[in-house]
C-alpha positions as CSV (number, residue, x, y, z in Angstrom):
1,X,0.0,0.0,0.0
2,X,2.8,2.5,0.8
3,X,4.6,1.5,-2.4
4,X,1.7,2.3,-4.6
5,X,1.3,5.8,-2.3
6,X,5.0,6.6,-3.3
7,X,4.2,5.9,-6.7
8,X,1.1,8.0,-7.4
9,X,3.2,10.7,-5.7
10,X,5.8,10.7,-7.6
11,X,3.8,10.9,-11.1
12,X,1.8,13.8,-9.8
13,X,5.6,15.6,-8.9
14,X,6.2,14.9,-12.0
15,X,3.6,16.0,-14.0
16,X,3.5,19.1,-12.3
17,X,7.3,19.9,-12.7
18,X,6.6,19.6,-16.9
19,X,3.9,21.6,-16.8
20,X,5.5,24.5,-14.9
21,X,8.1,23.4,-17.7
22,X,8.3,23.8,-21.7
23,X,6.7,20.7,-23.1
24,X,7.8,18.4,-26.1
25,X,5.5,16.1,-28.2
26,X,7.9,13.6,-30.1
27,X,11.0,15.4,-28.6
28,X,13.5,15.7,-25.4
29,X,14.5,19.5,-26.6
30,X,11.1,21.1,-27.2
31,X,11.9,24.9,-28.0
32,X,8.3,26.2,-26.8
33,X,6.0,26.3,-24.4
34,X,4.6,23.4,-26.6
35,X,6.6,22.1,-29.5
36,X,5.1,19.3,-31.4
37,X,7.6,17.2,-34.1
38,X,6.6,15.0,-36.5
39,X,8.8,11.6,-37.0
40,X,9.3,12.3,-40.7
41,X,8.7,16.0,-42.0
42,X,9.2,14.8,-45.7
43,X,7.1,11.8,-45.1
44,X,4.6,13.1,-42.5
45,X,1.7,10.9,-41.5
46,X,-2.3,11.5,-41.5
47,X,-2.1,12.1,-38.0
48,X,0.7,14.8,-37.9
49,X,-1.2,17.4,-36.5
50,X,-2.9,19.2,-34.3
51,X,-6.7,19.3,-34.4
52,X,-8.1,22.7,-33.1
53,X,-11.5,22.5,-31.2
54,X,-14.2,22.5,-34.0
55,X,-17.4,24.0,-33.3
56,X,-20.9,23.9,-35.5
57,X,-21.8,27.2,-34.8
58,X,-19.7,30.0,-32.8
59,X,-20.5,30.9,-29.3
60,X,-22.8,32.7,-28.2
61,X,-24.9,34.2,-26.0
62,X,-24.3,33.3,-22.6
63,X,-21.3,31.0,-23.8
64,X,-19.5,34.3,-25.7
65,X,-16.2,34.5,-24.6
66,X,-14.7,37.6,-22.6
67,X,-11.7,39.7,-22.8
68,X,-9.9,37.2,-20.9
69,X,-10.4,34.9,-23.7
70,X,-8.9,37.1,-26.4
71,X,-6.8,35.3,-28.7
72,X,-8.1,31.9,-28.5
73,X,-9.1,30.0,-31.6
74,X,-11.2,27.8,-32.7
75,X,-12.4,26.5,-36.1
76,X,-16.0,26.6,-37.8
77,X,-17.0,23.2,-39.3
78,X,-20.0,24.9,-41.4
79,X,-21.5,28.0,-42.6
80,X,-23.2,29.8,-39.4
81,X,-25.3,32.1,-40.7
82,X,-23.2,34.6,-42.7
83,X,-19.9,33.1,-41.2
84,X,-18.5,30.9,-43.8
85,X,-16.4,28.1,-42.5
86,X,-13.1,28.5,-41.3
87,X,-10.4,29.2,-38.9
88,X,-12.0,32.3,-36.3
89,X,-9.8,33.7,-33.0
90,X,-11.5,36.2,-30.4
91,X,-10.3,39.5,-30.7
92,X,-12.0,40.5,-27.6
93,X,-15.1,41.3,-28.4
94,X,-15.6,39.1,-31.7
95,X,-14.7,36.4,-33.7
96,X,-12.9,37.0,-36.8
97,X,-12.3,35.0,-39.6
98,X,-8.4,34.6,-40.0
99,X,-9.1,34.9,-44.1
100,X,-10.4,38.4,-44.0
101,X,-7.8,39.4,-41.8
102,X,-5.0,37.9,-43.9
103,X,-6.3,39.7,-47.1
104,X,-6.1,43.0,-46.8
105,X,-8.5,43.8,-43.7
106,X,-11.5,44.8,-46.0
107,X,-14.5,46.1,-44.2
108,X,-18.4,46.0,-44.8
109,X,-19.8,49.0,-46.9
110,X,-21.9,49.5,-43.9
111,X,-20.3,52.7,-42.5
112,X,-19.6,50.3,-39.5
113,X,-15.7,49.4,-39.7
114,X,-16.7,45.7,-39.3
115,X,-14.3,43.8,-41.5
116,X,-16.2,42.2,-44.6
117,X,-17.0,38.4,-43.5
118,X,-17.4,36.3,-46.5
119,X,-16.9,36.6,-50.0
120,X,-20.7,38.7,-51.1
121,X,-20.9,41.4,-48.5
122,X,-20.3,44.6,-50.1
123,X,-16.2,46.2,-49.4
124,X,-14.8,49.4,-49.0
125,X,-11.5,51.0,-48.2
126,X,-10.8,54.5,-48.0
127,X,-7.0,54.6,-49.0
128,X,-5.4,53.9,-52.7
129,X,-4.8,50.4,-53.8
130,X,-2.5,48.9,-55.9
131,X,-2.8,45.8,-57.7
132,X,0.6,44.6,-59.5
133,X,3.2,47.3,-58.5
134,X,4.0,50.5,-56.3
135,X,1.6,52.7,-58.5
136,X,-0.5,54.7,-56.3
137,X,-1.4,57.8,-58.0
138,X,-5.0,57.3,-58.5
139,X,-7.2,55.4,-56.2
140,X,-7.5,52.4,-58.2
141,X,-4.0,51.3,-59.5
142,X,-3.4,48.5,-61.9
143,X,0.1,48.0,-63.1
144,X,1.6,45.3,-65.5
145,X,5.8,46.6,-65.2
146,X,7.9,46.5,-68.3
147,X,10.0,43.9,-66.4
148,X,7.6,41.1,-66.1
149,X,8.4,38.1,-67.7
150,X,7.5,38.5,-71.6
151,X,5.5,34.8,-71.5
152,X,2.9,32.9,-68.9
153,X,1.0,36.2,-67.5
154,X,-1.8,38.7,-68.6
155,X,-1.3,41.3,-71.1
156,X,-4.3,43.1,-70.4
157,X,-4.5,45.3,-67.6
158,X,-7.9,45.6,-67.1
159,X,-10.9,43.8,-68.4
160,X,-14.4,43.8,-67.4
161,X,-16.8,41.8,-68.6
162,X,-20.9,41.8,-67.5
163,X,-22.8,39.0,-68.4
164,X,-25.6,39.9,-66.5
165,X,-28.7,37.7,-67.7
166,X,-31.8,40.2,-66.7
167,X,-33.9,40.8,-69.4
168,X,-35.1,43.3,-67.6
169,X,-35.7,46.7,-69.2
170,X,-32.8,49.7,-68.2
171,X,-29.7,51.0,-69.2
172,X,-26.5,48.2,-68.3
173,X,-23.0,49.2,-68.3
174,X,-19.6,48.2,-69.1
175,X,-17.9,51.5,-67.8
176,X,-19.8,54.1,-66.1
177,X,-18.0,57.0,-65.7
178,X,-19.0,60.2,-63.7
179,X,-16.4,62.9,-63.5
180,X,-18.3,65.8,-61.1
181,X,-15.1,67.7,-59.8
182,X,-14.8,71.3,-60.0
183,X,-10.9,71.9,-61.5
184,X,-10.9,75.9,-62.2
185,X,-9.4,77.1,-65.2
186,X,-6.7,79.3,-66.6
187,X,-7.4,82.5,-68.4
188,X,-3.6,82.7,-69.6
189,X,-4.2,81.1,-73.4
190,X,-0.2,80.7,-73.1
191,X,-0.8,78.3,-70.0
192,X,0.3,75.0,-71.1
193,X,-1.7,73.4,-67.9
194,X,-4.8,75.6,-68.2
195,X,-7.4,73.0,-66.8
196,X,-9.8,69.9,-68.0
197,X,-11.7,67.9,-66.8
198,X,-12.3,64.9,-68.9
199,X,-14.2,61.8,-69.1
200,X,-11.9,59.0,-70.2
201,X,-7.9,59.7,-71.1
202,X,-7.0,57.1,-73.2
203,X,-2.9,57.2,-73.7
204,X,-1.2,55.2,-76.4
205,X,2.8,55.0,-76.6
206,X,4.6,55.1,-79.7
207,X,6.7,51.8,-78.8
208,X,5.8,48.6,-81.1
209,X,5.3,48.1,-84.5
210,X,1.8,47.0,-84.2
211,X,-1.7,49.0,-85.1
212,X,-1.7,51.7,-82.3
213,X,-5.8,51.9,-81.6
214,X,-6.7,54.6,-79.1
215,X,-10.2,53.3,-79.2
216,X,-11.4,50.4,-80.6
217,X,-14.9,49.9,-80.4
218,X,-17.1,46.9,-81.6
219,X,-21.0,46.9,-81.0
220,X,-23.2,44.2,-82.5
221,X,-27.0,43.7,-83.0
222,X,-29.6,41.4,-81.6
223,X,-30.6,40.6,-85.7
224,X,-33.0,38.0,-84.7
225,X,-35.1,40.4,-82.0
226,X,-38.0,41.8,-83.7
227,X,-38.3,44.5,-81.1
228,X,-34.5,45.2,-81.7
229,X,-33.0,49.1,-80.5
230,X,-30.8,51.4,-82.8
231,X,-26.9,50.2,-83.0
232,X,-24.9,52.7,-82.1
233,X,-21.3,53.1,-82.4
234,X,-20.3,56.3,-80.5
235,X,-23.5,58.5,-78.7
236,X,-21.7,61.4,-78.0
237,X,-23.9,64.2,-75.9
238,X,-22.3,67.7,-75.6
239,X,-25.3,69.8,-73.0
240,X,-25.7,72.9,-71.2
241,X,-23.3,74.9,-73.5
242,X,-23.0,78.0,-72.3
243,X,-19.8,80.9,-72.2
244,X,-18.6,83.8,-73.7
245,X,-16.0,83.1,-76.5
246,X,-16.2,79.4,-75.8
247,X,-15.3,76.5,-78.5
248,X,-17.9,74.0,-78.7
249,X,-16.8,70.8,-80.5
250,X,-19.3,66.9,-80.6
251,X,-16.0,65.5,-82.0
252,X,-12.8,67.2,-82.2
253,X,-9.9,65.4,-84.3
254,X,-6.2,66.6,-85.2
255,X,-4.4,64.1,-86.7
256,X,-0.5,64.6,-87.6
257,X,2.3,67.2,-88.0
258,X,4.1,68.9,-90.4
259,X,6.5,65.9,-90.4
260,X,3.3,63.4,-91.3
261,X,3.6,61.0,-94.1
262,X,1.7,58.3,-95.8
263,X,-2.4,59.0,-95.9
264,X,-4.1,61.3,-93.5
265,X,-7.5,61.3,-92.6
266,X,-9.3,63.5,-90.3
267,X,-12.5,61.4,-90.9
268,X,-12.5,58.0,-91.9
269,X,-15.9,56.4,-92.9
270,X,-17.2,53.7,-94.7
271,X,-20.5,51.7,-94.9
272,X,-21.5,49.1,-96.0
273,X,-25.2,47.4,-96.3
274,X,-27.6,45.6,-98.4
275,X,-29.2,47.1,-101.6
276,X,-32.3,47.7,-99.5
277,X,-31.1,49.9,-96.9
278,X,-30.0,53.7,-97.4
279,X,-26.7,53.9,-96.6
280,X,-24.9,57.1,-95.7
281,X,-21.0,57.9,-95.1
282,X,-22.5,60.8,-93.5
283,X,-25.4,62.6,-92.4
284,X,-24.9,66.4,-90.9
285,X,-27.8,68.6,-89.1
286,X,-27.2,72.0,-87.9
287,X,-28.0,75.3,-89.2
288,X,-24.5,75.1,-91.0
289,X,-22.2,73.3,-93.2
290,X,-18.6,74.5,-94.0
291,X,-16.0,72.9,-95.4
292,X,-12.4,74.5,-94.7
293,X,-8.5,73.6,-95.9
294,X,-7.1,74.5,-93.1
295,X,-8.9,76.1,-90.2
296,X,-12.4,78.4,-89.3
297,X,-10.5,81.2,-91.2
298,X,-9.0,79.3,-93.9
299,X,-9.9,78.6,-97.8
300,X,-13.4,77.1,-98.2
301,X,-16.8,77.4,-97.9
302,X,-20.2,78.1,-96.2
303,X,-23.0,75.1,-98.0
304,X,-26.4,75.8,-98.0
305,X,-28.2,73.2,-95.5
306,X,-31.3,73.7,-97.6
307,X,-32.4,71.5,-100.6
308,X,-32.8,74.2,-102.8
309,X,-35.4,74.6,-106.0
310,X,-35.8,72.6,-108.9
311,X,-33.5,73.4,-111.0
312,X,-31.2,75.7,-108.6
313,X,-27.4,75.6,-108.9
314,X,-24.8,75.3,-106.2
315,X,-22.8,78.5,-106.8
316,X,-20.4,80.9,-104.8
317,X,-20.0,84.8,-103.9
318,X,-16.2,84.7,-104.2
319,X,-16.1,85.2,-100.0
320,X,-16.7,81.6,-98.9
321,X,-20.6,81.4,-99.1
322,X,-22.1,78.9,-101.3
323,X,-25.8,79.0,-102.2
324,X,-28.6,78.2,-103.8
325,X,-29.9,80.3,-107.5
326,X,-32.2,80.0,-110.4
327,X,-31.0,79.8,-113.8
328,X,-32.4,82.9,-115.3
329,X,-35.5,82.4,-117.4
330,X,-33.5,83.2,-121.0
331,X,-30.6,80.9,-120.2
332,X,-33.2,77.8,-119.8
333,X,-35.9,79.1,-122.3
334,X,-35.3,79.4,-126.0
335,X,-32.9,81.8,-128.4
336,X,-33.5,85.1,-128.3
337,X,-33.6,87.6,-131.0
338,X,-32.6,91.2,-130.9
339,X,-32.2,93.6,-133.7
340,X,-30.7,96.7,-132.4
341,X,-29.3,97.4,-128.8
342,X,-27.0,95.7,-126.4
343,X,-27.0,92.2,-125.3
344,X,-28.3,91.5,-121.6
345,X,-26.4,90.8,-119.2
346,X,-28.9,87.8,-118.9
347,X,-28.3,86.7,-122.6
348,X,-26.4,83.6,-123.6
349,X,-27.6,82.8,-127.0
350,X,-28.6,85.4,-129.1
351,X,-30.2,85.5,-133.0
352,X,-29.0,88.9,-134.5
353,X,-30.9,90.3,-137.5
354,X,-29.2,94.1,-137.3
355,X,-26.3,95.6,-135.4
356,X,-25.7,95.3,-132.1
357,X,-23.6,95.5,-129.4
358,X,-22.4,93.5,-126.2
359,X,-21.0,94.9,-122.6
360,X,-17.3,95.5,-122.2
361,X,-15.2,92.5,-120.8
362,X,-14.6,93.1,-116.9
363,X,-13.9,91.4,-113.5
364,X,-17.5,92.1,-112.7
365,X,-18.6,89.5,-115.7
366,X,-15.7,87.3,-116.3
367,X,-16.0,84.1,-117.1
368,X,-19.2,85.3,-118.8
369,X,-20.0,83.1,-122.5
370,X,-22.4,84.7,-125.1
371,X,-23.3,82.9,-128.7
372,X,-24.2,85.5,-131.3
373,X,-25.3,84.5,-135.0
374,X,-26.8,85.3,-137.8
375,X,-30.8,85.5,-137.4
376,X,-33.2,84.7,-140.2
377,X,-32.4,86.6,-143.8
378,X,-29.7,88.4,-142.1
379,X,-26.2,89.6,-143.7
380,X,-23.2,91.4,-143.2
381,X,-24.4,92.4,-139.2
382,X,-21.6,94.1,-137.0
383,X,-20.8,93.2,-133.1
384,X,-19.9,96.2,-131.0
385,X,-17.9,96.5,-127.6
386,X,-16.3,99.1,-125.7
387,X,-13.0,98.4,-123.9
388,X,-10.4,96.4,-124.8
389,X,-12.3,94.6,-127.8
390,X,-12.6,91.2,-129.4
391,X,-9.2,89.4,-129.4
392,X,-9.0,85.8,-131.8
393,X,-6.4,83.7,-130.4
394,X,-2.9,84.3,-131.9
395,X,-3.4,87.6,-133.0
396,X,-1.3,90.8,-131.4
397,X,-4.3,92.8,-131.1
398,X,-7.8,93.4,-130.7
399,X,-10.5,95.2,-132.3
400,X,-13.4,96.7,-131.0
401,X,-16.0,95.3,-133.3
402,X,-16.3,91.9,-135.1
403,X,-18.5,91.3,-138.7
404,X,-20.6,88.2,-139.7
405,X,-21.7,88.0,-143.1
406,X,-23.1,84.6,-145.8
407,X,-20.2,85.1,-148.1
408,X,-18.0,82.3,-148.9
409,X,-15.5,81.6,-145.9
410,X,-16.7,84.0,-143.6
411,X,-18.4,83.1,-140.2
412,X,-22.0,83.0,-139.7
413,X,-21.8,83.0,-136.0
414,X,-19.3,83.8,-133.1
415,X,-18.8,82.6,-129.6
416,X,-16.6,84.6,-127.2
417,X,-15.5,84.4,-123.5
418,X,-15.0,86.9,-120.9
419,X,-11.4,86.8,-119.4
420,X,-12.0,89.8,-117.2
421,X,-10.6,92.6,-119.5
422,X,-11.2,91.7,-123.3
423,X,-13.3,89.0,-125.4
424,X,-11.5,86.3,-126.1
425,X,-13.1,84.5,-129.7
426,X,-13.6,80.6,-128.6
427,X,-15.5,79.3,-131.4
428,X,-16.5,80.3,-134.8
429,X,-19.3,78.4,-137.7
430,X,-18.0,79.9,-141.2
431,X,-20.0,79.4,-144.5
């Protein structure tokens, strides 16, 4: 009896000297409070391990832990409510899933600083983050550094993609973009940095030999929906324009330098469609139309955005305005015959049966054509003009009046152009 006394004795010495002591699992050394070692590390077993308490649901109520319980962990067999299943420890006052913590410590969009708890609740963070390198100057940061290997990873350093199934009617987005800050502006126009505010900046390098696209857009229609909306390629809205002195442009487009080669195109636009559908390279609606070489002040012209009358041509003051006019009523109606007098200004082709005379050759009618021929039982008529005169071609003068007679070899009609100072004979009929 006093044997077994000595010996239950001495176990409970000795268990109580370890225990005051570091103790080893597997080991004479251990190097912690608790050090566990496995027989074989590079051929461990099932049952190298240790199991922490698991749990069904986490504590609660009057089972929740208290401060003096901070730190101790437990792990979560199953989803308990929205806890997913996992590794928790007690900060304190909660239990915290060591996955959130480990990833970045992102917190519910709830305004209450809780940390998100599973992988649907809605995130914020209030600082810049950066995904793939040190960037940090905006508060979304993706970076893919020149120095990455050239093979195995993404190229792309952003892509989105919604697949959202609703059928539901609303607008869905791939970008929606909402600049609303207030940047002031310069009034220096020599300020290099005056000031804008802009949508989308798109930046393309020069480096590679490839196309270099600063937008490439691709928008396909529903061809089978027989409720099917417009296809649009670009729906670009400029509103609210308002300012003194203010440039207003839908699209704006400078392309190239002095140093530019091969073709240039400001515009760029082809269609292509069936034989049943109109098809337009471009369709313009405003209260004007110009077409300029070079800028607002440049070579070119004002077009009419007006169809015009039947049988109006497209002609121009000299000043860059193109419009609309008849065709007088003599030019489109039949010859006219005069017998005395001066040719109209109106006139193009006249039947002459005495003498008559035409206006002097100027700037103010150059260009101007005018047919003149013998009329019915007419002979030996004579053409007057002031000014410089009739001039034929190769001759070293001119003369101020011009005969048409029946006789052998001599013309029966004459046809002379306006070069702004003298009439220049283009055409002759002879006998």
């Amino acid at each position: 009896m006093k044997l077994k006394l000595l010996f239950v004795v001495t176990i409970i010495l000795t268990i109580s000297f370890h225990a005051m002591a570091q103790v080893g699992i597997n080991t004479i050394e251990p190097k912690s409070l608790l050090d566990v070692v496995v027989d074989d590390p590079d051929a461990p077993k099932a049952t190298d391990g240790i199991l922490i308490p698991r749990v069904n649901v986490l504590p609660s109520g009057i089972e929740f832990p208290t401060i003096e319980q901070t730190g101790m962990i437990i792990y979560l067999t199953t989803i308990d409510g929205s806890n997913p299943a996992g590794f928790y420890f007690f900060n304190g006052s909660s239990f915290v899933n060591v996955n959130d913590t480990a990833s970045g410590a992102f917190v519910n969009n709830d305004a209450t600083g809780n940390l998100a708890s599973n992988t649907t609740a809605n995130i914020r963070r209030s600082g810049n983050v950066s995904i793939g390198g040190s960037l940090n100057s905006g508060r979304l940061n993706i970076e893919i550094s020149s120095t990455e290997p050239l093979t195995g990873l993404a190229r792309t350093a952003l892509k989105l993609d919604n697949s959202n199934s609703s059928t539901a009617q609303g607008n869905t987005y791939g970008i929606d973009s909402n600049n609303a800050t207030t940047p002031s502006r310069s009034t220096d126009p020599t300020d290099g940095s005056r000031g804008n505010k802009v949508g989308i900046r798109s930046i393309v390098t020069a480096a590679g030999t490839a196309n270099h696209v600063g937008f490439l857009n691709e928008v396909f229609d529903n061809s089978s929906a027989t409720n099917g909306g417009n296809v649009i390629g670009i729906d670009n809205k400029i509103g609210n324009i308002v300012g003194s002195g203010l440039d207003n442009y839908g699209i704006r487009s400078i392309v190239g330098d002095g140093s530019s080669t091969g073709n240039i195109y400001g515009v760029y636009s082809e269609v292509v469609g069936s034989t049943s559908t109109n098809k337009y390279s471009g369709i313009f609606i405003g209260p004007n139309f110009g077409i300029r070489n070079s800028n607002l002040a440049g070579d070119g012209y004002n077009l009419p955005t007006t169809d015009g009358l039947s049988g109006q041509v497209l002609t121009t003051n000299g000043a860059g305005v193109a419009s609309w006019q008849s065709i007088s009523e003599t030019e489109r109606s039949s010859i006219r015959t005069i017998n005395t007098g001066t040719i109209a200004d109106t006139d193009d082709t006249v039947l002459i049966t005495g003498d008559i005379s035409i206006p002097e050759a100027s700037a103010a009618n150059l260009g101007k054509k005018y047919t003149i021929a013998l009329g019915l039982n007419s002979d030996n008529l004579t053409i007057t003009t002031s000014g410089n005169g009739f001039f034929y071609p190769g001759n070293s003068s001119v003369s101020s009046t011009f005969n048409l007679n029946k006789n052998p070899l001599e013309q029966r009609s004459v046809t002379v152009q306006s070069d702004g100072t003298k009439w220049v004979i283009i055409n002759l009929i002879r006998n």
